[in-house]
C-alpha positions as CSV (number, residue, x, y, z in Angstrom):
1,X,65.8,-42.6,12.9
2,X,62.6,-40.6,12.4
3,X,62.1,-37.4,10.5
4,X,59.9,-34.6,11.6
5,X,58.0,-33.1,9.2
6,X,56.1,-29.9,9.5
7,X,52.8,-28.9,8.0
8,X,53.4,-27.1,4.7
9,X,50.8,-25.3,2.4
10,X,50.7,-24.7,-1.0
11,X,49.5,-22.5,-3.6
12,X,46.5,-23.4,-5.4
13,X,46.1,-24.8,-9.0
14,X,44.8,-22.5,-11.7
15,X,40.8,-23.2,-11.5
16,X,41.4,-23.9,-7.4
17,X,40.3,-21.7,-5.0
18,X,42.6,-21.6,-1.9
19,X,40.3,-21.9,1.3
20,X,40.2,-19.4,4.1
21,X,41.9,-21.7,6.5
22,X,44.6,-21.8,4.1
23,X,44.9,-18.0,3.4
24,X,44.6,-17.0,7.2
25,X,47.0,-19.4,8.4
26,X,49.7,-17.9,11.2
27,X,47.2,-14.7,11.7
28,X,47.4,-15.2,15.5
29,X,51.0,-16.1,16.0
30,X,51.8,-12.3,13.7
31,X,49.3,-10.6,15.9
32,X,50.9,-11.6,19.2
33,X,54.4,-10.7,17.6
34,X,53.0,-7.2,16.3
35,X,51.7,-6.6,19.7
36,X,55.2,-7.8,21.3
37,X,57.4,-5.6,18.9
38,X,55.0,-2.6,19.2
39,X,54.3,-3.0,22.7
40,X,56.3,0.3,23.8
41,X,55.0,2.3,20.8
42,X,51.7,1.2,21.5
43,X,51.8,2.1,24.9
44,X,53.2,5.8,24.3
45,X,50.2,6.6,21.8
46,X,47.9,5.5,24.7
47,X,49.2,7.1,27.5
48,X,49.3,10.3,25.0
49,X,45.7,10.5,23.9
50,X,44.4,9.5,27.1
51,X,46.2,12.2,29.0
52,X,45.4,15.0,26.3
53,X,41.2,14.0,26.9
54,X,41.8,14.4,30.5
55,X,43.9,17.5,30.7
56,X,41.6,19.3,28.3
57,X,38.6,17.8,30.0
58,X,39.9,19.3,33.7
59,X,41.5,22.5,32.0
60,X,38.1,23.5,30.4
61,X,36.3,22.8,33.5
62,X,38.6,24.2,36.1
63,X,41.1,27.1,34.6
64,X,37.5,28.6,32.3
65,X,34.6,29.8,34.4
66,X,31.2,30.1,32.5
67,X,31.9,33.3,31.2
68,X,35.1,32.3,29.6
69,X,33.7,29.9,28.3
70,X,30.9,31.6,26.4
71,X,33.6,34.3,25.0
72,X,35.3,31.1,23.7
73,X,32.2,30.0,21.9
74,X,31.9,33.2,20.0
75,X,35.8,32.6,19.0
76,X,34.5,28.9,17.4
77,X,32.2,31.0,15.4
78,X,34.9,32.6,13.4
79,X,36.5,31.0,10.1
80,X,39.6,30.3,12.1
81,X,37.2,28.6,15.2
82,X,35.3,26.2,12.6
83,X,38.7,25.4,10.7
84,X,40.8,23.9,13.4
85,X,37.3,23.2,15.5
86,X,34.4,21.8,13.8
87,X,30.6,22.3,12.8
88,X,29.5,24.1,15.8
89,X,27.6,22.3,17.9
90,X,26.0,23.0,21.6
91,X,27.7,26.9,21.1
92,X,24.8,28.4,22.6
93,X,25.2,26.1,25.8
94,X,29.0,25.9,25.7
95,X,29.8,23.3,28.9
96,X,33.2,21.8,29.3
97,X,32.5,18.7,28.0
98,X,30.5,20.1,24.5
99,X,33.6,22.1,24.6
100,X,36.0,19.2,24.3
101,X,33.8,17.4,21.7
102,X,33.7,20.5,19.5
103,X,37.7,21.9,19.8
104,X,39.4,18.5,20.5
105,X,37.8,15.8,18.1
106,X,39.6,17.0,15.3
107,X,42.7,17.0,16.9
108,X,41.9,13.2,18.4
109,X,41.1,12.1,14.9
110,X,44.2,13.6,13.4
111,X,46.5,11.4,16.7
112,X,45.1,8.3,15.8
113,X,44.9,8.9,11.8
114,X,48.3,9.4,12.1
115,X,48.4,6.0,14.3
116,X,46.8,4.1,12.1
117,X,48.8,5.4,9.1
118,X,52.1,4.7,10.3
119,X,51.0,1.2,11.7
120,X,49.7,-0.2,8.3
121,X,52.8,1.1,6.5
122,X,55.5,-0.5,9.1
123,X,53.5,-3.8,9.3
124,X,52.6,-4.1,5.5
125,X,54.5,-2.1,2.7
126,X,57.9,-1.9,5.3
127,X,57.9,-5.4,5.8
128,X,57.7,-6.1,2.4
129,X,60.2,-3.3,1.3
130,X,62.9,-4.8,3.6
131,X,62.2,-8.6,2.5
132,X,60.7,-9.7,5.8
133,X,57.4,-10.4,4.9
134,X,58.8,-12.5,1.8
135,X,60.3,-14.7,4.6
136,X,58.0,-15.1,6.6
137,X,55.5,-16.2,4.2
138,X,57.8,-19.0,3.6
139,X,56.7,-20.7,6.9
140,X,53.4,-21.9,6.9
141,X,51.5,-18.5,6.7
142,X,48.3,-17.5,4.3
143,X,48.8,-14.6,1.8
144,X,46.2,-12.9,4.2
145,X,47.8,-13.4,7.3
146,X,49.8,-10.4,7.6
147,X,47.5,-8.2,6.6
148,X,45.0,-9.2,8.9
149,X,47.4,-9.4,11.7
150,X,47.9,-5.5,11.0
151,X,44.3,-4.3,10.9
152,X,43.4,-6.6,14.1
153,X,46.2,-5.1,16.1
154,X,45.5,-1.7,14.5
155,X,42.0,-2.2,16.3
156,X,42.9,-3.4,18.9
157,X,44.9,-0.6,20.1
158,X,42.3,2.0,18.6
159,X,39.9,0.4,20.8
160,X,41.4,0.4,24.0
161,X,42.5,4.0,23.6
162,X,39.1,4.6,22.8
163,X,38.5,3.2,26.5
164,X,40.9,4.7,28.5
165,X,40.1,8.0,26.3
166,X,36.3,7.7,27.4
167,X,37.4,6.8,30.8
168,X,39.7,10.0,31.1
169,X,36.8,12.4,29.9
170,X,35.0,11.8,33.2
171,X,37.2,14.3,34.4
172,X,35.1,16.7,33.0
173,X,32.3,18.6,34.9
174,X,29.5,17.9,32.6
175,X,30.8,14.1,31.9
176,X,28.9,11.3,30.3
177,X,30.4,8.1,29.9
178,X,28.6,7.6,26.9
179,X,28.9,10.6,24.7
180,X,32.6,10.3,25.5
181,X,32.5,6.3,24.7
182,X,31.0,7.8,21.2
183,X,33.3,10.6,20.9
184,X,36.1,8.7,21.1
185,X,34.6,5.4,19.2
186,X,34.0,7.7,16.7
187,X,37.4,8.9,16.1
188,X,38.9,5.6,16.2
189,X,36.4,4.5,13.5
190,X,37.7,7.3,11.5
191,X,41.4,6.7,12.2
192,X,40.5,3.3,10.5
193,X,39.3,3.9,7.4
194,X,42.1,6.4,7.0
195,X,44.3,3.1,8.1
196,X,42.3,1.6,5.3
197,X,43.2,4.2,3.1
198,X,46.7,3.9,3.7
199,X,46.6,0.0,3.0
200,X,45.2,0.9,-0.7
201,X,48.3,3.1,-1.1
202,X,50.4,0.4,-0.1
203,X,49.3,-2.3,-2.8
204,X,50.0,1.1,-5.3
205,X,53.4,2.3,-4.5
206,X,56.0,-0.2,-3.7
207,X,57.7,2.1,-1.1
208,X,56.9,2.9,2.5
209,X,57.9,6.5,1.6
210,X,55.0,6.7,-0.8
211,X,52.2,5.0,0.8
212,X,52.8,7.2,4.2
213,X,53.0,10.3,1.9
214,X,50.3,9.3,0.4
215,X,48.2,8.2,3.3
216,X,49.1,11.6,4.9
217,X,48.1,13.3,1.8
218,X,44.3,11.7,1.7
219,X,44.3,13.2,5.3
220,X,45.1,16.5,4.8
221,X,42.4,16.7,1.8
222,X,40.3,15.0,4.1
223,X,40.8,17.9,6.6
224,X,40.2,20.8,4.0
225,X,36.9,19.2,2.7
226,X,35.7,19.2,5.9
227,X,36.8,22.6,7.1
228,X,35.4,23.9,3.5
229,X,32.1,21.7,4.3
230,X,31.8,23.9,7.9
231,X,32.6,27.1,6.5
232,X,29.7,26.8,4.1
233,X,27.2,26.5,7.0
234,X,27.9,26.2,10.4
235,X,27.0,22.9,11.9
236,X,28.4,21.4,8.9
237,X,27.0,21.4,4.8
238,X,26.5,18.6,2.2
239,X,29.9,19.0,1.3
240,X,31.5,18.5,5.0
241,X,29.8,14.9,4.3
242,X,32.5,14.1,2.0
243,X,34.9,13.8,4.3
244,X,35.4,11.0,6.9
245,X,36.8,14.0,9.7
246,X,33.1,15.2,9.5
247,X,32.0,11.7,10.1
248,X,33.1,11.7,14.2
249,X,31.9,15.0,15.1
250,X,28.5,14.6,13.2
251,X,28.0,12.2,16.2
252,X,27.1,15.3,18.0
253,X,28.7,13.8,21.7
254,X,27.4,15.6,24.5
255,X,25.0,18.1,22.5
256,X,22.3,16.0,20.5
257,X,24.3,12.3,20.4
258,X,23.1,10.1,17.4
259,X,25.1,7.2,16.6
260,X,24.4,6.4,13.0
261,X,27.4,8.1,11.2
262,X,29.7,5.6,12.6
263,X,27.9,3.3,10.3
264,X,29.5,5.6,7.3
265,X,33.3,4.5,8.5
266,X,32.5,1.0,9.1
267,X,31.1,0.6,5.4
268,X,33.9,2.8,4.0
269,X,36.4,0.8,6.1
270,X,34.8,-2.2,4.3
271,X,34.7,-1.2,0.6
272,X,38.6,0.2,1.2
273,X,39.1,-3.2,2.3
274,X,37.4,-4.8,-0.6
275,X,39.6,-2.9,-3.0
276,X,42.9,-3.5,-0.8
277,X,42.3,-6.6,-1.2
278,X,41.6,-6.9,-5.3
279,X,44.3,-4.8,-5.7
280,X,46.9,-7.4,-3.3
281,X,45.7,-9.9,-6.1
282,X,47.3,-8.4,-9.1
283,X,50.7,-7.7,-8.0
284,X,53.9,-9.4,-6.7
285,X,55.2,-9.5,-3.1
286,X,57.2,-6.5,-2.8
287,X,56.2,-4.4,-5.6
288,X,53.9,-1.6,-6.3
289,X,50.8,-1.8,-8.1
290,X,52.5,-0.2,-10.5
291,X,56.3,-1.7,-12.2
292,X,59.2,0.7,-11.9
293,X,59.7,1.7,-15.4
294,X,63.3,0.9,-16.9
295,X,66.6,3.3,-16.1
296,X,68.3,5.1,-19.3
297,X,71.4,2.3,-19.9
298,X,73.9,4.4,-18.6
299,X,74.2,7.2,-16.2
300,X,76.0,10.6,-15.8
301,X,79.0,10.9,-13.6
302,X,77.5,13.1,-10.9
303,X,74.9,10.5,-10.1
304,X,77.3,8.4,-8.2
305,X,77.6,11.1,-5.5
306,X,75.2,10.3,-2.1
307,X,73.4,13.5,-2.5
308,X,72.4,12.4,-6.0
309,X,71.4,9.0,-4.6
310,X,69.5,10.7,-1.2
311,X,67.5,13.0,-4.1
312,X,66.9,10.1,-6.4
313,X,65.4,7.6,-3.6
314,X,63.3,11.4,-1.8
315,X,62.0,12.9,-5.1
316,X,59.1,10.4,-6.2
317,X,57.3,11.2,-2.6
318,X,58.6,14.9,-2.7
319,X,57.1,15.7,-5.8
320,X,53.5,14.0,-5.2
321,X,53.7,16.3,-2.0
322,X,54.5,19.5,-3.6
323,X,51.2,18.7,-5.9
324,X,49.0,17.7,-3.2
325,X,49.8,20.3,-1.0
326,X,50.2,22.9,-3.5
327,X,47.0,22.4,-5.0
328,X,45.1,21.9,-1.3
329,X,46.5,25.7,-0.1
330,X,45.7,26.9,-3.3
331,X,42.2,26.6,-2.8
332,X,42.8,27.3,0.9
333,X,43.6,31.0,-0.1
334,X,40.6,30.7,-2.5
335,X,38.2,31.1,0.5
336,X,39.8,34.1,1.6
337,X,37.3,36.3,-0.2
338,X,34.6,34.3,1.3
339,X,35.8,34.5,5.1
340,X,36.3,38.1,4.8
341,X,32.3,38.4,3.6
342,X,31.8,36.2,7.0
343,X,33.6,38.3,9.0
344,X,32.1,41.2,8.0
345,X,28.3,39.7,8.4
346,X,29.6,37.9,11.8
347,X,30.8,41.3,13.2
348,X,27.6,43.0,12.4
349,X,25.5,40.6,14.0
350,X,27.3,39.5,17.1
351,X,29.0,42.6,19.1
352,X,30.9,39.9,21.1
353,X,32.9,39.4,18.2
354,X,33.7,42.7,17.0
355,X,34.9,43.5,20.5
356,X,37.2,40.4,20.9
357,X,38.6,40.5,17.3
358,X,37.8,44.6,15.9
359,X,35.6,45.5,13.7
360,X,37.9,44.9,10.3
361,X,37.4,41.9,8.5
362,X,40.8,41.7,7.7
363,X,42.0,40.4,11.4
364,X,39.7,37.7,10.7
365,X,41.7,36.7,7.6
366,X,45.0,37.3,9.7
367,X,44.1,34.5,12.5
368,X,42.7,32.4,10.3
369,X,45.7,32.2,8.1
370,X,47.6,31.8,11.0
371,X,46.2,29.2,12.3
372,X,46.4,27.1,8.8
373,X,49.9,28.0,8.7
374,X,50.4,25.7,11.6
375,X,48.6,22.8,9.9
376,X,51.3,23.5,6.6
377,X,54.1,23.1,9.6
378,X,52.5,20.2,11.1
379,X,52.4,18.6,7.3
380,X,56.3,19.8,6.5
381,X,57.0,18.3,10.0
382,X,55.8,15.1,9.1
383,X,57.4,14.8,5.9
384,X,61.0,15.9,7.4
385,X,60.7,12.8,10.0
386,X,59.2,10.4,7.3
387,X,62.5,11.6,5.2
388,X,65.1,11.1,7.7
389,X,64.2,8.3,10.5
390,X,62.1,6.6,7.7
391,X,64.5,6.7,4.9
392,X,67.6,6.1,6.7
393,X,66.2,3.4,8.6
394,X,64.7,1.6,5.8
395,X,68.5,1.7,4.4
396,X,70.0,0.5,7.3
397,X,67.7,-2.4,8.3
398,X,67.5,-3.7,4.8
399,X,71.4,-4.2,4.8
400,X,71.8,-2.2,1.8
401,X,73.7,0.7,3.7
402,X,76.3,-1.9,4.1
403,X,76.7,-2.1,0.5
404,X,76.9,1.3,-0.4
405,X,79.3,2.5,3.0
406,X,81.2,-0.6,1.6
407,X,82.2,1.6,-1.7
408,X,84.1,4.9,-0.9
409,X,81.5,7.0,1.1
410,X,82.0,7.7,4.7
411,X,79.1,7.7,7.3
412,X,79.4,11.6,7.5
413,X,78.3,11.8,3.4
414,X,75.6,9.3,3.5
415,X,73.8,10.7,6.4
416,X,75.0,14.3,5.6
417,X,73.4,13.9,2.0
418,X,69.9,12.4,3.3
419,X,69.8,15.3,5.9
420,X,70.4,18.0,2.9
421,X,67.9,16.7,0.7
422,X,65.3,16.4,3.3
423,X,65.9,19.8,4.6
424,X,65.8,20.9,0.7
425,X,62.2,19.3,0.8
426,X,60.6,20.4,3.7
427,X,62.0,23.8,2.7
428,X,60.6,23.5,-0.5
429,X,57.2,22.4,0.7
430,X,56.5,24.9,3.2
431,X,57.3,27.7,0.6
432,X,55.0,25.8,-1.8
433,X,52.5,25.8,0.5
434,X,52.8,29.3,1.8
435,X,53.3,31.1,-2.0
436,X,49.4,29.3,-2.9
437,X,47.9,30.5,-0.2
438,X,48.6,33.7,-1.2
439,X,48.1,32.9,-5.2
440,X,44.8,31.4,-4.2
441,X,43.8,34.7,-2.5
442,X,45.3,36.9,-5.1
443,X,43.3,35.0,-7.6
444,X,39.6,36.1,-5.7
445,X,41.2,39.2,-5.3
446,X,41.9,39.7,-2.0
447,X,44.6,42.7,-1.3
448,X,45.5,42.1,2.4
449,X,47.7,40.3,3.8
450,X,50.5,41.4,1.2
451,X,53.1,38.8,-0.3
452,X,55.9,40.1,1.7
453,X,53.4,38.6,5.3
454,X,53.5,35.6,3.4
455,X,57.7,36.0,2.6
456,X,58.0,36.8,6.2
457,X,55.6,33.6,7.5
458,X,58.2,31.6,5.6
459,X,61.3,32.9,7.3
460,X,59.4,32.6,10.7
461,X,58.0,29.0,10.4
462,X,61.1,27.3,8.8
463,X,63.7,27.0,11.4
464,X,61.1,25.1,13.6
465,X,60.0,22.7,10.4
466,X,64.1,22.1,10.6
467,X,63.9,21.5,14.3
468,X,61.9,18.4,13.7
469,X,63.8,17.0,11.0
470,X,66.9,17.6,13.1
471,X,65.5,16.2,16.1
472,X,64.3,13.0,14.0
473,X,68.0,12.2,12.9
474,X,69.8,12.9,15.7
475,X,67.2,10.2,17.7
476,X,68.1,7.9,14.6
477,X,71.9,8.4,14.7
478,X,72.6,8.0,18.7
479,X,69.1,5.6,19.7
480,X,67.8,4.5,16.3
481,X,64.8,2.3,18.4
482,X,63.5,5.6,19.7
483,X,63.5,7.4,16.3
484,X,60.1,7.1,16.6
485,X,59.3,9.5,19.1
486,X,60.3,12.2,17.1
487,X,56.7,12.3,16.2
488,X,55.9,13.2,20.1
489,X,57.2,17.0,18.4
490,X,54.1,17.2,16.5
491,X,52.1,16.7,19.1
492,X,53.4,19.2,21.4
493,X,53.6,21.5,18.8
494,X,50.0,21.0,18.2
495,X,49.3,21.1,22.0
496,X,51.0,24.3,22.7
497,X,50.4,25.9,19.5
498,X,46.6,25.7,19.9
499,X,45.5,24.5,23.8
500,X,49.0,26.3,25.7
501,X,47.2,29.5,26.7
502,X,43.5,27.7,27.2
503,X,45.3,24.5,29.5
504,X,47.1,27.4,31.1
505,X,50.3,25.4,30.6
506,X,53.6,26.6,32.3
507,X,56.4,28.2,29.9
508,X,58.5,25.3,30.5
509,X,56.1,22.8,28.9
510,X,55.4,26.3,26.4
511,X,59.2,26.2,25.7
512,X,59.1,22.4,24.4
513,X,57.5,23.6,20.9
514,X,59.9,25.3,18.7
515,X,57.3,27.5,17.1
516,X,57.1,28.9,20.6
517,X,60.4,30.9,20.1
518,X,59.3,32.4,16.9
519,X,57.0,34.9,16.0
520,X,53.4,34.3,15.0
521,X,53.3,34.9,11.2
522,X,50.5,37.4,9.8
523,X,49.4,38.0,13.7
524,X,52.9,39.3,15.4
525,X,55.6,40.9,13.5
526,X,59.0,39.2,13.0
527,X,61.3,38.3,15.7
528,X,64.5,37.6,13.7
529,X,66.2,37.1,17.0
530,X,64.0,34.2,17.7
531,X,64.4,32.6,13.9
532,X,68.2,32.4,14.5
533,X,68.2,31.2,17.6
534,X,65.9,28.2,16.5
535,X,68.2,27.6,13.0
536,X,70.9,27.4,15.5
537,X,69.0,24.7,17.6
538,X,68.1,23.0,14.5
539,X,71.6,23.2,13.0
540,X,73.3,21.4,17.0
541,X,70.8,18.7,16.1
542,X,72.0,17.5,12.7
543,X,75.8,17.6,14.1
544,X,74.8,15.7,16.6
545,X,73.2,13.1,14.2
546,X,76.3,13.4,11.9
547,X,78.3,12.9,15.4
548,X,76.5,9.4,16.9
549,X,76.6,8.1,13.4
550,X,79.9,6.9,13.4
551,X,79.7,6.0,17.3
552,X,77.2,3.1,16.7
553,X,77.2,-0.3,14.9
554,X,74.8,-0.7,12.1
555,X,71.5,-2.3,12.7
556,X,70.2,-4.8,9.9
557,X,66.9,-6.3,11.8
558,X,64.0,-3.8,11.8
């Protein structure tokens, strides 16, 4: 009788250094099994982007004559334009492809930032949060091997939606494939050093919660530096520099192309790399950078109830978003002073402007404010689905909601108690956010708009923040494998919110985004008709969650 044996590998001997072979073993085999696993998701984020370039490419070429196009020009000279746009380049010759460059790279690199983000987390700190990873480095795989595995799937997929995405802007009148090949290399690059980013976070918190969060979090500053950077001086400052957002549209596609900036996110991506990797080395599979530090011995009666245990595994992330997001629209509202000065000079030199927006400064302020207010929803959006599909799914898959619906708590309490406190947060963040906008305006001293706009922004935007978190749990409780396209919400939101009236898009595809049934904050007044009816919405889909709950079987592989 024989006995196979199988290769083994072991770790090296203090003073012995364990060869790459040896720490890259099983990369390939990981990477086709990412790519199998992921090979629906992967193909929804590609059709996505690919058909946002082209739509936008055709819209702005088709539905906008030259005139139009020019008047749209003068908008991306405004505070508001250079916030959600960028530096301002080609304005004076404003064609439908310098046009897509200038409105829709931001918006490209937040898609794939977002991609990249949510790919390092479920391939890296998930696996290791649910004890995968821990078994399948038990085989013979390297301590690399996973890791690498993510990041060469990662690209992968960034660079053939940087293809199709290139491909798809030929659409456009004034097309060149490559200015588009840049524009969209570009923002790939940049979605991968902000996937780099997010694989620092997860050697430092030993949670997928927290290394999203916090991956989400270096985003949003990200975006702020930037838009600050642009404010400063159009066509971008020292300070835009700073941030890696700046880094894609510095490329200049289709107005003066220069490809040198993408060297700035391959050596970031490099150095984030570099530290990911030092970092890796001084921790323990499954644990943070950082140790837990020790529970109090005993504990008060009223933490055995699920709310209490929902709030205790929600508040570390919760609370590192309330600072980051507090402190980033605080000195959002700190520029308001500044934009009004803008305003005022734009107006008096450029007629075009004072026709399309008045002649006070102050409507300036109002549009601009609006349109940050939909970045603060997009941000409380996020958080609500990373709260309910992410939390609740992390419980279920790593077999310990077994253990605790085992004790007596019925489906309907767990799930009812993670819905509550993730409503509570995304309730509390989007007030957070709101109340230092305003305290950063009242700080420069800026009168207008009053704190009751700013009261009434919150009661406007919050149903549709609950829509999302709704919608996210009732896809987890009836079709937990398609949880995931609750994030599909943001994008439309995002689509409708800021391209619906320039792609010319019919009311039904308008109707898809809940902030479409709600009044405009700071620009239109309240519709409290239109706020009920979207609480109501929201409030059908977390019965619905509590109701397929306790239809299905429980899921324990991820």
């Amino acid at each position: 009788m024989s006995t196979a044996t199988h290769p083994t590998h072991r770790a090296p001997v203090p003073g012995e250094s364990a060869s790459l072979a040896a720490t890259t073993a099983g990369t390939g085999r990981i990477l086709r099994h990412i790519l199998r696993r992921d090979r629906v998701r992967m193909s929804v984020w590609t059709l996505s982007v690919t058909a946002f370039v082209a739509y936008f490419a055709w819209a702005l070429g088709t539905v906008f004559d030259e005139s139009a196009r020019a008047a749209r020009a003068e908008v991306m000279r405004t505070p508001s334009g250079i916030v959600m746009g960028g530096p301002g380049y080609g304005l004076d010759d404003y064609t439908p492809m310098v046009a897509v460059a200038n409105e829709g790279t931001t918006w490209i690199v937040l898609a794939l930032s977002i991609l990249a983000i949510l790919h390092v987390v479920r391939h890296t700190r998930a696996e290791e949060e649910s004890g995968r990873e821990e078994l399948v480095r038990a085989s013979v795989v390297g301590r690399n091997a996973p890791v690498l595995a993510t990041l060469a799937s990662l690209a992968l997929l960034l660079l053939v939606i940087a293809v199709a995405g290139s491909a798809a802007a030929m659409i456009g009148e004034d097309a060149s494939y490559v200015d588009g090949l840049a524009m969209m290399v570009g923002s790939a690059l940049v979605a991968l050093v902000f996937g780099a980013v997010t694989l620092v976070a997860c050697q430092i918190t030993a949670s997928a919660r927290g290394a999203t969060g916090l991956g989400l979090l270096v985003f949003g500053l990200a975006f702020v530096v930037r838009a600050a950077g642009d404010l400063v001086e159009l066509e971008g400052s020292l300070l835009s520099w700073f941030s890696p957002v700046a880094w894609a549209q510095q490329m200049r596609a289709y107005v003066d192309l220069r490809w040198w900036p993408l060297l700035l996110a391959v050596a970031a991506t490099g150095l984030l790399l570099v530290l990911a990797a030092f970092l890796a080395g001084r921790r323990d599979v499954g644990q943070g950078l950082f140790a837990d530090r020790a529970g109090a011995a005993g504990a008060a009666s009223w933490l055995r109830s699920p709310v209490a245990m929902a709030w205790r595994q929600q508040r570390g992330l919760l609370g590192w978003c309330l600072l980051g997001m507090g402190l980033m629209w605080f000195a959002t509202g700190t520029l308001m002073k500044t934009l009004g000065d803008m305003a005022t000079e734009l107006v008096a030199t450029n007629p075009a402007l004072g026709a399309l927006f008045g002649e006070d400064p102050s409507t300036f302020i109002s549009s601009f404010l609006a349109v940050m207010l939909l970045f603060v929803v997009l941000c409380t959006m996020a958080y609500g689905i990373v709260t309910t599909h992410g939390q609740c799914r992390a419980e279920e898959s790593s077999a310990r909601l077994e253990l605790t619906l085992a004790a007596p708590v019925s489906r309907r309490r767990w799930l009812g108690a993670q819905l509550l406190v993730s409503a509570a947060g995304v309730l509390a963040l989007l007030a957070v956010s709101v109340l230092a906008t305003w305290a950063g305006a009242v700080v420069v001293g800026v009168e207008e708009p009053v704190l009751q706009d700013y009261l009434l922004a919150f009661a406007a935007y919050a149903p549709p923040t609950l829509v999302a978190t709704g919608l996210s749990a009732a896809l987890y409780a009836w079709v937990p494998r398609l949880a995931g396209l609750s994030w599909l919400l943001l994008a439309v939101v995002l689509i409708v919110t800021m391209f619906g009236e320039l792609l010319d898009l019919p009311e039904a595809a308008l109707g898809l985004s809940p902030l479409h049934w709600v009044s405009t904050p700071f620009v239109e007044e309240f519709d409290g008709a239109g706020a009920l009816g979207v609480t109501a919405a929201a409030l059908v889909l977390y019965a619905l969650a509590l109701l397929g709950f306790r239809r299905r079987d429980l899921q324990t592989q991820g």
